[in-house]
C-alpha positions, 0 to 999 in steps of 0.5 A, a space after each residue: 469504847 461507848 459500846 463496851 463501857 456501856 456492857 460494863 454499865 449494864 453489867 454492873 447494874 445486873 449485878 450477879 452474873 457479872 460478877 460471877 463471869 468477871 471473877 469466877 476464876 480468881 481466886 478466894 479474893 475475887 470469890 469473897 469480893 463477889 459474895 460480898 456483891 451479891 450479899 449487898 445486892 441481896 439487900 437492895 432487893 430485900 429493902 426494895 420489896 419492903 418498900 413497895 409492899 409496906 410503904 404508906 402510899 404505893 410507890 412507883 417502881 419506876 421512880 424507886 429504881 430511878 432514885 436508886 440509881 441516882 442515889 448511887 451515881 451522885 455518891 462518886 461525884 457532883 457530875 455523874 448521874 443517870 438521864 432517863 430518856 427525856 433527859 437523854 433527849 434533852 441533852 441531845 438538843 442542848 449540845 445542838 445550840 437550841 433547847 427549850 427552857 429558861 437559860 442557865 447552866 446548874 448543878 446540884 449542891 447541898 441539895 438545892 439547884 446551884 446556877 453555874 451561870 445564866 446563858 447570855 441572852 436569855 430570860 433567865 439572864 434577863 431576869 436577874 439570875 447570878 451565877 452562884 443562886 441556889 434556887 430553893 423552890 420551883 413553882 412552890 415546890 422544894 427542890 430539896 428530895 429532887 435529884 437534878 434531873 427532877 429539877 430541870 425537869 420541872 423548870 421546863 416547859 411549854 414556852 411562853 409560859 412563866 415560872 416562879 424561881 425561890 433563890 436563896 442568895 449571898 447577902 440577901 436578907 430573905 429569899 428572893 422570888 424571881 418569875 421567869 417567861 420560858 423561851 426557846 433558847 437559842 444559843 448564839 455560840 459565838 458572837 463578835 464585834 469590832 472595837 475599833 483596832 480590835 477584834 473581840 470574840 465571846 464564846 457563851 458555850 461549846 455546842 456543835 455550832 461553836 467551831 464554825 461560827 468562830 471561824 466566820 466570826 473571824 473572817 467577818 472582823 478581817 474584812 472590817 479590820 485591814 491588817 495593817 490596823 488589826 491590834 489583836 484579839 480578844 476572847 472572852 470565856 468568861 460566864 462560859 460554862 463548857 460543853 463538847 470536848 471536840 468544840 474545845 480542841 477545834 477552838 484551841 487548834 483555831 489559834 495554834 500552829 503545833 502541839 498539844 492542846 490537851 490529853 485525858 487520863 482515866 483509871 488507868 495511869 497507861 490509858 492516856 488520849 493526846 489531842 494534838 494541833 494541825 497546822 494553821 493559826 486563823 488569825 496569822 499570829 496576831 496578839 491573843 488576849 483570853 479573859 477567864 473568871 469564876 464562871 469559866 469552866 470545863 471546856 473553856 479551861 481547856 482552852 484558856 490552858 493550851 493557849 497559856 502554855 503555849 504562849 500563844 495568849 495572855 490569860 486576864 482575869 481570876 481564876 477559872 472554875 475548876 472543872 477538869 474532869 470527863 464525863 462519857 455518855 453512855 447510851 443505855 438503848 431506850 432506858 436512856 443515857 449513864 452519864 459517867 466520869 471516867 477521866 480527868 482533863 491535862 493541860 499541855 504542860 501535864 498540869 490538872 484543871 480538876 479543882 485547881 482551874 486555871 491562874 489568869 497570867 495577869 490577874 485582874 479583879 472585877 469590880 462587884 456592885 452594891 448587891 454583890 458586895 460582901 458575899 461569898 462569890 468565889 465557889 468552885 469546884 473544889 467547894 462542891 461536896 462529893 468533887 474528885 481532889 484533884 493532883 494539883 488541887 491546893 487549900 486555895 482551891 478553884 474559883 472566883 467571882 463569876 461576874 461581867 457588868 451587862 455594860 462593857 463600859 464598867 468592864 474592867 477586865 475587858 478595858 484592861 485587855 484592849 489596853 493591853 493589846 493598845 500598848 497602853 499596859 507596860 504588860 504589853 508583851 508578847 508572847 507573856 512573861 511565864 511569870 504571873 502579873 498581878 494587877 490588883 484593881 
C-alpha cells in the first residue's frame, strides 16, 4: 500500500502526465477536470519563475518548492505535511525511543509552535514548559512564517547546548522566557512502581520499546506483588501524546482476551482495516483503572477506548484529546518522507475518536495551581484551525485540562483510582457501569 500511495504522491506532484494517464479515457468531465489541473499547474509555474527572477533578494529554490509543498499540505489539516530527509530521519529516531532535542511533543496552531505536551523527564519538562504554550520565538527569532518542521528544526541542536523559548501563556501578563540546555532524550516508554496493593504502569509515548517494557514492567510488579495481595492496576496515559498504531493495538491485546481493539476507515467507506485481539490477558484478569486527560492522544485514545468498551477498565479522568485520525508516511526515496492523513481511527464499538476523544467512565477533575487558574486549558483537536470534523464530533468538542501535579501526593486523579481499586469509592465495581459516574472534585 506505502509503495503505491507513494506512486500516486509523486504523480500528483508531477502533475500533468498523471492526470492525462488517470483520466485521458473519461469522458468530457475528467478531460475538463484535467484541463483545469493543468491550468492551475500552469500558474504555480508562472508565479514561481516570477519569484525567482523578480523577487528582491534571490530565493532559493529549494526552500520555494519546500514552502510550496507545504503550503498545500498544511491546508487539508494540522497533521499533514512534508519531512524533507533530515526531518524524515528524525522522525525515524523519534519513534526509536531515543532523539536528540528538548523534550516535547508540538503542533502548529495559529502560526506560533503549540506544545502538546512535554515528555517526562526531560529539560523541557524540567524547565517549566506546559502543555498548551505557544512558543512565540526560538532564540529571537519569530516562528511566525516557520512551517513546523522549520521550528523543530531550529530547536535542535548540539547537546549541551542552551535555547531560549518566548512562550506566550493563558493567564500570563507578558511573554514568559524560558532558557532550555538541549539533551539527548531518552525516552523511557514505560515506567512502573508499586504502591503498596497496587501496580501502577505510566506509558509516556508509544515508540518501538513500548510493548516489551510493558510486559516486564508487569512481571517485575507479580514478583513484588503475591497475587492473593495484587488489588489491580493502574495505567496512567495521561500527558501521553501517541505514537505507533502497532504499539497501541499490542499494549490494548496486552489486557484483553478477544475482539476488536480498533479499525481504520479511509476514503473509501468498503476500505476498512480490523485489528483484533489474541488470546491471553498479562494481568490474569485483575481490575483495570486508565487515567486519561486532555494531553491523551492518539494512540493513548486507542487504547483508553478498547479497554472502555470492552469493560475490561474503568477510564478516570477528563476528557482526552481528541486526536482520531491516521497518518501514513510515505517515503519519497532521497527527497525525504509525505506525511499523509489517509484514515481515521473507531473504537470497537464503531464510535470516532477524531475531534471527539474519549469520556472518562467516571469523571474526575484535576485541581489547577495558582498560575493555571483562569486560563483557557481545555483545547483540543476540535479547536485547531484546518482539523477534519469528525462523525461524532459535538459543539462540545474535545479536550480538557492537560495537567498532572509533579508530586503524586496532590494527584487527585491518581488517589481516586487507588481508591477505587481499595473499595474505599462506592464505584468500586467491576467491570463498570456502562452509564458514566461523574465525580466533580
Amino acid at each position: 500500500m506505502v509503495r503505491k500511495l507513494s506512486l500516486l504522491c509523486a504523480g500528483a506532484l508531477m502533475g500533468a502526465s498523471a492526470v492525462s494517464l488517470i483520466h485521458g479515457a473519461g469522458g468530457t468531465m475528467a478531460n475538463a477536470a484535467g484541463s483545469d489541473t493543468y491550468r492551475q499547474l500552469a500558474i504555480f509555474g508562472d508565479i514561481f519563475e516570477r519569484v525567482r527572477a523578480q523577487y528582491v533578494t534571490p530565493p532559493e529554490d529549494q526552500k520555494l518548492v519546500e514552502s510550496a509543498i507545504q503550503g498545500m499540505l498544511t491546508s487539508l489539516d494540522p497533521h499533514s505535511s512534508y519531512l524533507n530527509p533530515d526531518a524524515a530521519k528524525d522522525m525515524r529516531v523519534q519513534t526509536r525511543g531515543e532523539f536528540g532535542g528538548l523534550g516535547i511533543e508540538v503542533t502548529m496552531e495559529n502560526e506560533l509552535v503549540k506544545v502538546i505536551a512535554p515528555i517526562e523527564d526531560t529539560p523541557a519538562a524540567r524547565a517549566g514548559v506546559l502543555a498548551g504554550d505557544l512558543i512565540a520565538e526560538i532564540d529571537g527569532d519569530e516562528v511566525r512564517g516557520m512551517t513546523l518542521s522549520d521550528a523543530v528544526d531550529k530547536m535542535r541542536g548540539a547537546v549541551k547546548t542552551p535555547i531560549e523559548l518566548t512562550i506566550l501563556r493563558e493567564g500570563a501578563t507578558e511573554p514568559l522566557k524560558i532558557t532550555i540546555v538541549r539533551d539527548i532524550i531518552k525516552v523511557r516508554a514505560v515506567r512502573h512502581r508499586v504502591e503498596e496493593d497496587i501496580g501502577y504502569l505510566k506509558i509516556n509515548s508509544f515508540t518501538e520499546k513500548t510493548y516489551d517494557d510493558l510486559q516486564n514492567a508487569i512481571a517485575d510488579i507479580k514478583k513484588q506483588i503475591p497475587d492473593d495481595k495484587l488489588k489491580g492496576y493502574v495505567l496512567d496515559l495521561r500527558l501521553n501524546p501517541g505514537g505507533l498504531l502497532d504499539q497501541a493495538v499490542s499494549v490494548s491485546d496486552t489486557f484483553l482476551e478477544r475482539g476488536e481493539i480498533v479499525s481504520t476507515r479511509g476514503r473509501d467507506p468498503k476500505n476498512i482495516t480490523r485489528f483484533d485481539a489474541r488470546t491471553g490477558d498479562a494481568i490474569d484478569g485483575k481490575p483495570l483503572i486508565v487515567l486519561v486527560n486532555g494531553g491523551s492522544a492518539s494512540a493513548s485514545e486507542i487504547v483508553a477506548g478498547a479497554l472502555q468498551d470492552h469493560r475490561r477498565a474503568t477510564v478516570v479522568g477528563t476528557q482526552s484529546f481528541g486526536k482520531g485520525s491516521v497518518q501514513t508516511i510515505i517515503p519519497l526515496a532521497e527527497n525525504g518522507a509525505l506525511r499523509l492523513t489517509t484514515a481515521l481511527y473507531y473504537t470497537p464499538s464503531g464510535t470516532s475518536i477524531q475531534g471527539k476523544g474519549i469520556s472518562p467512565d467516571i469523571k474526575v477533575e484535576q485541581p489547577l495551581p495558582e498560575d493555571l487558574l483562569g486560563r483557557d486549558v481545555s483545547r483540543g483537536e476540535s479547536e485547531l484551525r484546518g482539523h477534519i470534523k469528525g462523525q461524532e464530533e459535538s459543539d462540545e468538542g474535545s479536550g480538557s485540562a492537560a495537567y498532572v501535579p509533579a508530586d503524586a501526593k496532590d494527584d487527585v486523579q491518581l488517589k481516586y483510582a487507588y481508591d477505587l481499586l481499595r473499595g474505599v469509592e462506592s464505584h468500586a465495581a467491576f467491570p463498570p457501569n456502562p452509564d458514566h459516574a461523574v465525580l466533580e472534585q
